[in-house]
PDB file with SEQRES, HELIX, SHEET and CRYST1 records, atoms N, CA, C and O in Angstrom:
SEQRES   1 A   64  UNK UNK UNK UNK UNK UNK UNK UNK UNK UNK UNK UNK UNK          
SEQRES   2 A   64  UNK UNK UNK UNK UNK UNK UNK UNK UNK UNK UNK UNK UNK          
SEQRES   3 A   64  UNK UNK UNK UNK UNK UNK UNK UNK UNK UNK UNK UNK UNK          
SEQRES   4 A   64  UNK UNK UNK UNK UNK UNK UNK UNK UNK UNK UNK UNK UNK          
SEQRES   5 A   64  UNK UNK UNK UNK UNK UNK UNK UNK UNK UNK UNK UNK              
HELIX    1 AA1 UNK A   21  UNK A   25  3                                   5    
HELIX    2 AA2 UNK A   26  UNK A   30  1                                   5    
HELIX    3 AA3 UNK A   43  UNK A   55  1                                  13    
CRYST1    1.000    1.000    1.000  90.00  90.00  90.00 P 1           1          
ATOM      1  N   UNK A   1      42.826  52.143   9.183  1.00  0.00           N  
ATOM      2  CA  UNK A   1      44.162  52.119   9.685  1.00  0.00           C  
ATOM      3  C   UNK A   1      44.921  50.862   9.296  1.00  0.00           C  
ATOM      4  O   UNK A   1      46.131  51.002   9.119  1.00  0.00           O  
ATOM      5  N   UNK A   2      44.267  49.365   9.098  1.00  0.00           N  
ATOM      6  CA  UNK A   2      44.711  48.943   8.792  1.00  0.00           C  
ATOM      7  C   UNK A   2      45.429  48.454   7.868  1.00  0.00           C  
ATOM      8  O   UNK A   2      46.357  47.658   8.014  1.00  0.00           O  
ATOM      9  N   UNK A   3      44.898  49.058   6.561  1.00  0.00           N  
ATOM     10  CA  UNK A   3      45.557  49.034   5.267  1.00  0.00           C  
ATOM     11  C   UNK A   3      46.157  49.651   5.278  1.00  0.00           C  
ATOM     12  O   UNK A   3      47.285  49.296   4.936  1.00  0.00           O  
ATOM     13  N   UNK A   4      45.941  51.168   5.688  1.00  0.00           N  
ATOM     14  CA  UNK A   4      47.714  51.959   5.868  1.00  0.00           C  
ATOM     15  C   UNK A   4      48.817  51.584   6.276  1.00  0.00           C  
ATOM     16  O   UNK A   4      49.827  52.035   5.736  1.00  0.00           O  
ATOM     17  N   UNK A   5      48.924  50.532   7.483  1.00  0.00           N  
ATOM     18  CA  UNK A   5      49.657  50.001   7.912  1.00  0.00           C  
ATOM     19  C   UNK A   5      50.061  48.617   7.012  1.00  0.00           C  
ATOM     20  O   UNK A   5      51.144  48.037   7.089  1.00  0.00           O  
ATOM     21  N   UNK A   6      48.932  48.236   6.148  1.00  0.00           N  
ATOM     22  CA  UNK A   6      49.391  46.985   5.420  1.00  0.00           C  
ATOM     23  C   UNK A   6      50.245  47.720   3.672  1.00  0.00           C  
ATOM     24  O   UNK A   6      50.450  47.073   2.645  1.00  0.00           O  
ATOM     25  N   UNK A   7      50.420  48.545   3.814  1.00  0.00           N  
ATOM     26  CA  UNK A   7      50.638  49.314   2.577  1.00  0.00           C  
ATOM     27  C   UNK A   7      52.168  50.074   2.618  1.00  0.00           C  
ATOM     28  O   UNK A   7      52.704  50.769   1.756  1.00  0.00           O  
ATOM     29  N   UNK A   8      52.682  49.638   4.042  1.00  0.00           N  
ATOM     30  CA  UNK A   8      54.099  50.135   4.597  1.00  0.00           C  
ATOM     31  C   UNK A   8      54.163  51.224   5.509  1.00  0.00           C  
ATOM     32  O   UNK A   8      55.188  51.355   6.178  1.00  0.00           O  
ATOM     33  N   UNK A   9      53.335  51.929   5.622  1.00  0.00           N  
ATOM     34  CA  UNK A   9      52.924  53.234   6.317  1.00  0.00           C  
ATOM     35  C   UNK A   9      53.487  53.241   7.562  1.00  0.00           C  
ATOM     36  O   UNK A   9      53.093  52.318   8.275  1.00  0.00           O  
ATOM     37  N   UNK A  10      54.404  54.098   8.128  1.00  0.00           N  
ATOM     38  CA  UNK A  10      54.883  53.657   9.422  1.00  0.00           C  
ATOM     39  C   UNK A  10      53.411  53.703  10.485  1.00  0.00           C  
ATOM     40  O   UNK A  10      52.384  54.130   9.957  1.00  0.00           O  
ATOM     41  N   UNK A  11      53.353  53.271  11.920  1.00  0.00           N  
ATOM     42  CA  UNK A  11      52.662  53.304  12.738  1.00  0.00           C  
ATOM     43  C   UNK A  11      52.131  54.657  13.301  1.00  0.00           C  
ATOM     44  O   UNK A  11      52.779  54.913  14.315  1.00  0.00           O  
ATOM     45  N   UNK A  12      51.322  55.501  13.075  1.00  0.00           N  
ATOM     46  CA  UNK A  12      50.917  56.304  14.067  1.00  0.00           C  
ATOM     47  C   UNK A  12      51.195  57.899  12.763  1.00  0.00           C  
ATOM     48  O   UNK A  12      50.941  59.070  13.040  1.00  0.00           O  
ATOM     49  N   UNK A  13      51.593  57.534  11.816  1.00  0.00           N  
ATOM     50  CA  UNK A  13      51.714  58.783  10.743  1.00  0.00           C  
ATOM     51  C   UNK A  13      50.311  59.214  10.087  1.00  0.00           C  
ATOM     52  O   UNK A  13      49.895  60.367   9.975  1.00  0.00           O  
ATOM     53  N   UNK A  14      49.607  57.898   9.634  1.00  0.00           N  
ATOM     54  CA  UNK A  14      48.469  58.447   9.380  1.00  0.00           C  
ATOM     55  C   UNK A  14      47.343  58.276  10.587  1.00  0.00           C  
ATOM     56  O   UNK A  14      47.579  57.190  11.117  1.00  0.00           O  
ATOM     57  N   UNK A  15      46.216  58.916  11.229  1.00  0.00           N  
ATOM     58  CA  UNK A  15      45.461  58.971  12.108  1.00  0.00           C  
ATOM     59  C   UNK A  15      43.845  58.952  11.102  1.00  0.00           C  
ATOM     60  O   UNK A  15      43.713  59.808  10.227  1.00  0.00           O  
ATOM     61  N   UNK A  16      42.802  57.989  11.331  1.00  0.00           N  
ATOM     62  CA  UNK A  16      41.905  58.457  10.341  1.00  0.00           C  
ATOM     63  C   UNK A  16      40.676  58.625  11.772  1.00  0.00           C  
ATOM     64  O   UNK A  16      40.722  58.015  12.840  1.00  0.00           O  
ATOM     65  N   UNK A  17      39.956  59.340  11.460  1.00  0.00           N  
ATOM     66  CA  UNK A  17      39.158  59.922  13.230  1.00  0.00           C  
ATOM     67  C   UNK A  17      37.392  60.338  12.156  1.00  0.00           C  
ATOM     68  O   UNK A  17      37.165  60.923  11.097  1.00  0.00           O  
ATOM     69  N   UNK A  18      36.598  59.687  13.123  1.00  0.00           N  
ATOM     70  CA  UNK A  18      35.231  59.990  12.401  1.00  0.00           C  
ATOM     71  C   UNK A  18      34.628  60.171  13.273  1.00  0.00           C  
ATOM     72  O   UNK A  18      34.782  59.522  14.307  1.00  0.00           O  
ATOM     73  N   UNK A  19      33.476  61.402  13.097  1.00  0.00           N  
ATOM     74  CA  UNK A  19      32.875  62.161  13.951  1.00  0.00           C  
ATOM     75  C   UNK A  19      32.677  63.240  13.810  1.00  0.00           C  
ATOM     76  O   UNK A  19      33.495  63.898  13.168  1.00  0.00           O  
ATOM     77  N   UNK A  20      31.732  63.744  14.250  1.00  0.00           N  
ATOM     78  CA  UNK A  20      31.239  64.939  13.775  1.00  0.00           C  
ATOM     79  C   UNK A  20      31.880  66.415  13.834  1.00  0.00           C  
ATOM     80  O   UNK A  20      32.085  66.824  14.977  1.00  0.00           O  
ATOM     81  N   UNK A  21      32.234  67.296  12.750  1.00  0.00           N  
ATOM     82  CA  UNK A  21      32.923  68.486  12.877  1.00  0.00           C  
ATOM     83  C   UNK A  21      32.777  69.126  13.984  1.00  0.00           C  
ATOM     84  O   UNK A  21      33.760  69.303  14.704  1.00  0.00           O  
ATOM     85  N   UNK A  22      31.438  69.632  14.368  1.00  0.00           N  
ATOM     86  CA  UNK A  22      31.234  70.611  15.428  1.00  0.00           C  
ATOM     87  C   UNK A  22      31.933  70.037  16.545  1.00  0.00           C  
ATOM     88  O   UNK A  22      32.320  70.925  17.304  1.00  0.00           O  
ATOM     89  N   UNK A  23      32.316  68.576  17.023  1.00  0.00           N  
ATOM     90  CA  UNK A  23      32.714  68.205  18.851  1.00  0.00           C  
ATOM     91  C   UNK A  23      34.018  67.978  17.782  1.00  0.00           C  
ATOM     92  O   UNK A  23      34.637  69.003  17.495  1.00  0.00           O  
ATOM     93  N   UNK A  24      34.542  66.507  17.085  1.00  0.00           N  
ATOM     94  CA  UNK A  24      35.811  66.344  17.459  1.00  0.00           C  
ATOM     95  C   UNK A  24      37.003  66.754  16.198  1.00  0.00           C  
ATOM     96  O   UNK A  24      38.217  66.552  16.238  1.00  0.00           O  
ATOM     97  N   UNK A  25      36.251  67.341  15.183  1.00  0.00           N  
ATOM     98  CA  UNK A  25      36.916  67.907  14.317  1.00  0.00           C  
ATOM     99  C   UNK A  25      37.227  69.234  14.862  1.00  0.00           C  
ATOM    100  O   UNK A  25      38.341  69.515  14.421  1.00  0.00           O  
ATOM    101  N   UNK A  26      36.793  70.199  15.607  1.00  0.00           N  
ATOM    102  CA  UNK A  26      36.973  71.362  16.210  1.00  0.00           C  
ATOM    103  C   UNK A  26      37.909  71.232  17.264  1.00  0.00           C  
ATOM    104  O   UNK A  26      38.672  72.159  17.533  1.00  0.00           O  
ATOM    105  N   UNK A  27      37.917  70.080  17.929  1.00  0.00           N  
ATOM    106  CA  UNK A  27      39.041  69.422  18.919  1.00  0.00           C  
ATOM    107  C   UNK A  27      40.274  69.423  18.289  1.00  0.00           C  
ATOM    108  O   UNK A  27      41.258  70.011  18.738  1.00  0.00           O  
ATOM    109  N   UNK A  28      40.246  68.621  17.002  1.00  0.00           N  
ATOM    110  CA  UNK A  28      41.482  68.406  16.541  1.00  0.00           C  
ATOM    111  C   UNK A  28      41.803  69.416  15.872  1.00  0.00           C  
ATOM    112  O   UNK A  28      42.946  69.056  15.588  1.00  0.00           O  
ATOM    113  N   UNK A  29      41.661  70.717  15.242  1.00  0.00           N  
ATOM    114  CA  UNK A  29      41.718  71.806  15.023  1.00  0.00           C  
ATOM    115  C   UNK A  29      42.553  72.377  15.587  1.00  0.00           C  
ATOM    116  O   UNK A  29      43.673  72.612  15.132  1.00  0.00           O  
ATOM    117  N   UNK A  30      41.986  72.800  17.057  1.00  0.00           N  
ATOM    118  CA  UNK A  30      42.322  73.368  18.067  1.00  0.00           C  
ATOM    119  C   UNK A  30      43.925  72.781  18.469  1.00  0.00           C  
ATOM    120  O   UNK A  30      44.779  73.457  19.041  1.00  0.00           O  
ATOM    121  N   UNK A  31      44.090  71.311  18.002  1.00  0.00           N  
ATOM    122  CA  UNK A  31      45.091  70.639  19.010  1.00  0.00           C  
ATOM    123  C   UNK A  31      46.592  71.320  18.487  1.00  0.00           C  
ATOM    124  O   UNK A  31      46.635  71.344  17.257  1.00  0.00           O  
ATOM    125  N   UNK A  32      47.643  71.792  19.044  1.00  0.00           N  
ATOM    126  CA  UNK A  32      48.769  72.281  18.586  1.00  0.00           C  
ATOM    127  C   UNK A  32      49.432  71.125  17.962  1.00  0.00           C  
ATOM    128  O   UNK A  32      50.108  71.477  16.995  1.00  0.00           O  
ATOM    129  N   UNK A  33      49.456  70.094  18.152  1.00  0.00           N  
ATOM    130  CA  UNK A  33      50.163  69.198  17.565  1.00  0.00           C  
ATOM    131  C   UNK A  33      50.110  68.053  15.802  1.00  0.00           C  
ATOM    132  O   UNK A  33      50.622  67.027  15.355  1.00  0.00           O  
ATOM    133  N   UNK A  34      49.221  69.035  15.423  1.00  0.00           N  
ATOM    134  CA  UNK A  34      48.325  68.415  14.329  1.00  0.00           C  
ATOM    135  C   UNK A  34      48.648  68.731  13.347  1.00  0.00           C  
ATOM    136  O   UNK A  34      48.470  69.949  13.341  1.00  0.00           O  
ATOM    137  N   UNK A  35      49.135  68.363  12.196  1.00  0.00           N  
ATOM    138  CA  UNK A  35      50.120  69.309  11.498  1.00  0.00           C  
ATOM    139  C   UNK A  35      49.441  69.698  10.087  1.00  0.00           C  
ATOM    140  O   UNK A  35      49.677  70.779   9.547  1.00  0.00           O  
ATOM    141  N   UNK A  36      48.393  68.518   9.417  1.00  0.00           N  
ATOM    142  CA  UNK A  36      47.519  68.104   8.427  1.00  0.00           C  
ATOM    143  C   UNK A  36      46.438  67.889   8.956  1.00  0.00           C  
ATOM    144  O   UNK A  36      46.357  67.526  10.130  1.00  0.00           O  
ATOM    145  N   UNK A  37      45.355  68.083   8.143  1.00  0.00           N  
ATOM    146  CA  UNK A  37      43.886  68.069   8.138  1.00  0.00           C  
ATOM    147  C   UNK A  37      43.358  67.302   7.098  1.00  0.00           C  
ATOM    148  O   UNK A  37      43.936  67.711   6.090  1.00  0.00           O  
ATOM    149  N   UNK A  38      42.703  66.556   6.833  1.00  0.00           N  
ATOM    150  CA  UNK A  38      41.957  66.329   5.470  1.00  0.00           C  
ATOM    151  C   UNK A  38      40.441  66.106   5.973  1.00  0.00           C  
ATOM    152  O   UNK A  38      40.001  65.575   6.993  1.00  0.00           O  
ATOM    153  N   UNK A  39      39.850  66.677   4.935  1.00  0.00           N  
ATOM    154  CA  UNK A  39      38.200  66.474   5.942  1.00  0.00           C  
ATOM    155  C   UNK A  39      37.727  66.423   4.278  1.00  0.00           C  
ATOM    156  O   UNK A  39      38.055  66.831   3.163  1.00  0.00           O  
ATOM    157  N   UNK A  40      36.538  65.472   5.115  1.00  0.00           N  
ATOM    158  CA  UNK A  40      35.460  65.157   3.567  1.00  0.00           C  
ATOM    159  C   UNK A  40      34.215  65.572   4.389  1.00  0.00           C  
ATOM    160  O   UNK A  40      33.890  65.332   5.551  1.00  0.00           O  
ATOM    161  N   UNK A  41      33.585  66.329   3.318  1.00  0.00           N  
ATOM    162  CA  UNK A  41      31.804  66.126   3.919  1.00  0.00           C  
ATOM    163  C   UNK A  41      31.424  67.641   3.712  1.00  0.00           C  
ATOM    164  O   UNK A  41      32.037  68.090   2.744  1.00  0.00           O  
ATOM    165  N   UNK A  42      30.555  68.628   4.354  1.00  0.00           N  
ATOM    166  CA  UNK A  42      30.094  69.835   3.545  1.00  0.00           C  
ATOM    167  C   UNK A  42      30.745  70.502   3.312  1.00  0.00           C  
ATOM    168  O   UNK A  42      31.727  70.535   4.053  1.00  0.00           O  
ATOM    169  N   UNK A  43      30.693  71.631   2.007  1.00  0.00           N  
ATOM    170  CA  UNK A  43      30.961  72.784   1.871  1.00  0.00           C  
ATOM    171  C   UNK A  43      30.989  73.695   3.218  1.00  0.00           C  
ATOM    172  O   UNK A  43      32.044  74.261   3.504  1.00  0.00           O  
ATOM    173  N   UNK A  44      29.939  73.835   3.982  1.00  0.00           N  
ATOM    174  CA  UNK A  44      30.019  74.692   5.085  1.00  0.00           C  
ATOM    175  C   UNK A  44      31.421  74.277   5.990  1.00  0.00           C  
ATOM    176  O   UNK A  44      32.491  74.886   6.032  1.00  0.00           O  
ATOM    177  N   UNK A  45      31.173  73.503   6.425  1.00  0.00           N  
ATOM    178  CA  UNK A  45      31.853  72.514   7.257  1.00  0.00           C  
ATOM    179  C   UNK A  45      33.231  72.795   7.188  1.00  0.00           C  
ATOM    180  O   UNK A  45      33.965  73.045   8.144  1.00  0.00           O  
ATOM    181  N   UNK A  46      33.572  72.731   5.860  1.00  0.00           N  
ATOM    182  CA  UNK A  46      34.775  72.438   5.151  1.00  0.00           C  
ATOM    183  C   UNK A  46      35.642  74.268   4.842  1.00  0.00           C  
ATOM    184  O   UNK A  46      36.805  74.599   4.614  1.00  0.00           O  
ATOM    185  N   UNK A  47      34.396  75.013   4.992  1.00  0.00           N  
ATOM    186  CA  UNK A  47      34.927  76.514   5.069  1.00  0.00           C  
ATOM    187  C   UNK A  47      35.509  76.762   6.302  1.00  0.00           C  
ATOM    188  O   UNK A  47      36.650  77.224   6.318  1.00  0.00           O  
ATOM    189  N   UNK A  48      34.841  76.503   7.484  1.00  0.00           N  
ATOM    190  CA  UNK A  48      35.244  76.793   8.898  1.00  0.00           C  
ATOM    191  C   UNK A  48      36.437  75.784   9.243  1.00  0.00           C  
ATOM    192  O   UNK A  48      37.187  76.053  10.181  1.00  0.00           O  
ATOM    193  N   UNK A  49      36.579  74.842   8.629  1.00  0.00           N  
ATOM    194  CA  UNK A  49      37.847  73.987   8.725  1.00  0.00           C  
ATOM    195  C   UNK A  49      38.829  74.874   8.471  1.00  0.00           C  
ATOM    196  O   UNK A  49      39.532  75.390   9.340  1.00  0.00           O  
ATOM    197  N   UNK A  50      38.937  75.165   6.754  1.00  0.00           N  
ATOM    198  CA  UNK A  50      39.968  76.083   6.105  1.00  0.00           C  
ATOM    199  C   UNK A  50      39.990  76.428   7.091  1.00  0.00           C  
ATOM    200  O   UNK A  50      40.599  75.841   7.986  1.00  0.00           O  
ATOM    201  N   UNK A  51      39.162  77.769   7.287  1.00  0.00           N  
ATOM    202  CA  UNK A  51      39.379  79.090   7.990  1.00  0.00           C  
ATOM    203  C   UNK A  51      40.110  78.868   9.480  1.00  0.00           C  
ATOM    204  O   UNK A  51      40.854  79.753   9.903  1.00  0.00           O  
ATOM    205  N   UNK A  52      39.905  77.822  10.149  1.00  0.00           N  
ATOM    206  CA  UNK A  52      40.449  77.597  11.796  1.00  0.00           C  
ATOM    207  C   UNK A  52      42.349  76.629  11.151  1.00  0.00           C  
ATOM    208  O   UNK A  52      43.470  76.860  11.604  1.00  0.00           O  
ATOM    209  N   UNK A  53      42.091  75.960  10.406  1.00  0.00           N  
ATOM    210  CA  UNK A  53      43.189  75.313  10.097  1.00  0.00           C  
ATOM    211  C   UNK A  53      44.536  76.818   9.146  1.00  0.00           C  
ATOM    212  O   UNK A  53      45.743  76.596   9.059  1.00  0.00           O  
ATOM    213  N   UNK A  54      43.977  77.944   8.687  1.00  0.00           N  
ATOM    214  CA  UNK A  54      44.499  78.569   8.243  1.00  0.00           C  
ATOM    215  C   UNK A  54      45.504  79.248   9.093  1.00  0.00           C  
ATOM    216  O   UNK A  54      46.733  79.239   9.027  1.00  0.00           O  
ATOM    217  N   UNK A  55      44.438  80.021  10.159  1.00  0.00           N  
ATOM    218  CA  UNK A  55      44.733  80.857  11.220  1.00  0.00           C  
ATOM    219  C   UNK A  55      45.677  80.024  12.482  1.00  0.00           C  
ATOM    220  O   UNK A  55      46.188  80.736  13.346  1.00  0.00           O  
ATOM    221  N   UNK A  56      45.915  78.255  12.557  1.00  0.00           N  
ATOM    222  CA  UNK A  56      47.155  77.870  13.166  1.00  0.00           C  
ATOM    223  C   UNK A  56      48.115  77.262  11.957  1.00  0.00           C  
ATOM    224  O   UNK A  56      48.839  76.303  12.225  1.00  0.00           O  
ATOM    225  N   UNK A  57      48.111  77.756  10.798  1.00  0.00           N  
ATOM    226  CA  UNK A  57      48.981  77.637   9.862  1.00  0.00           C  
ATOM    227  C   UNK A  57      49.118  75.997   9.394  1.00  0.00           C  
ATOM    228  O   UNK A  57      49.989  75.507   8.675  1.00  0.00           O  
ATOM    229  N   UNK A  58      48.069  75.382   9.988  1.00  0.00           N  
ATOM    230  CA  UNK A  58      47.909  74.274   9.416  1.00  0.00           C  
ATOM    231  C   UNK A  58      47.631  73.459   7.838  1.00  0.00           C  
ATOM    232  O   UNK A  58      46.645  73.875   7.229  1.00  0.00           O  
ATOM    233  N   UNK A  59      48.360  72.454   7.236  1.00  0.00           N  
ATOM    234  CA  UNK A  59      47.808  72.494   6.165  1.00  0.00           C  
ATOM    235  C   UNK A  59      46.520  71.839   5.874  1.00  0.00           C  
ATOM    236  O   UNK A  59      46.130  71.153   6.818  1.00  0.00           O  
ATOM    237  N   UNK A  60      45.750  71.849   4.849  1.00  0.00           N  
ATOM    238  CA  UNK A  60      44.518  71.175   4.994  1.00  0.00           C  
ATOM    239  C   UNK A  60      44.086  70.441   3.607  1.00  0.00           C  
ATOM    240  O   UNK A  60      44.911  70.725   2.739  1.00  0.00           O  
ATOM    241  N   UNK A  61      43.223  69.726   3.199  1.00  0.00           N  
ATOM    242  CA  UNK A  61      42.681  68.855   2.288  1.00  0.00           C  
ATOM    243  C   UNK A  61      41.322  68.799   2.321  1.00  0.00           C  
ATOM    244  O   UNK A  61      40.807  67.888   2.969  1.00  0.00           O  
ATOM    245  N   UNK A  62      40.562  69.674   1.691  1.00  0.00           N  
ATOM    246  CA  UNK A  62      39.092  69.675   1.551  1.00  0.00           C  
ATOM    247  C   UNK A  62      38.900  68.630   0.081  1.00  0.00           C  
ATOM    248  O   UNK A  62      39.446  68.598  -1.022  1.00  0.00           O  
ATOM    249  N   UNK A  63      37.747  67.791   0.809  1.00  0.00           N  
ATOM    250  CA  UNK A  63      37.086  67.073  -0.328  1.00  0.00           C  
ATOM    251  C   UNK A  63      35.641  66.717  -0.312  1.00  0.00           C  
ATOM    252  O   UNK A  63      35.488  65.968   0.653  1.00  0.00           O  
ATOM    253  N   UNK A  64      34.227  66.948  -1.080  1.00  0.00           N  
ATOM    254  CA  UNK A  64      33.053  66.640  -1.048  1.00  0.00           C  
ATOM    255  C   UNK A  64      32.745  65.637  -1.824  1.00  0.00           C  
ATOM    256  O   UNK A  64      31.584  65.232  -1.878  1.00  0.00           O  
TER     257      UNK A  64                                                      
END                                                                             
């Protein structure tokens, strides 16, 4: 967060959150207010992301 912020980034635009898909990536999924996704880490993982981020029309960023 802090280089985002040292890089001009307004306060609170980018959010970077680590932890495991199944508890708080499924949280933030779920959250209506979330507008972008970017997730790194499995193929599996990263399907059920798409697929839940699709179905609230969210956009998303898969990367392994």
């Amino acid at each position: 967060g802090v280089l985002i912020e040292r890089a001009g980034v307004p306060r609170g635009l980018v959010n970077v959150i680590a932890g495991y898909g199944h508890t708080i990536g499924q949280a933030f999924i779920a959250e209506g207010d979330i507008r972008k996704v970017v997730f790194v880490g499995s193929p599996a993982t990263g399907r059920h992301i798409a697929t839940a981020a699709a179905q609230r029309r969210q956009l998303r960023r898969l990367e392994d």
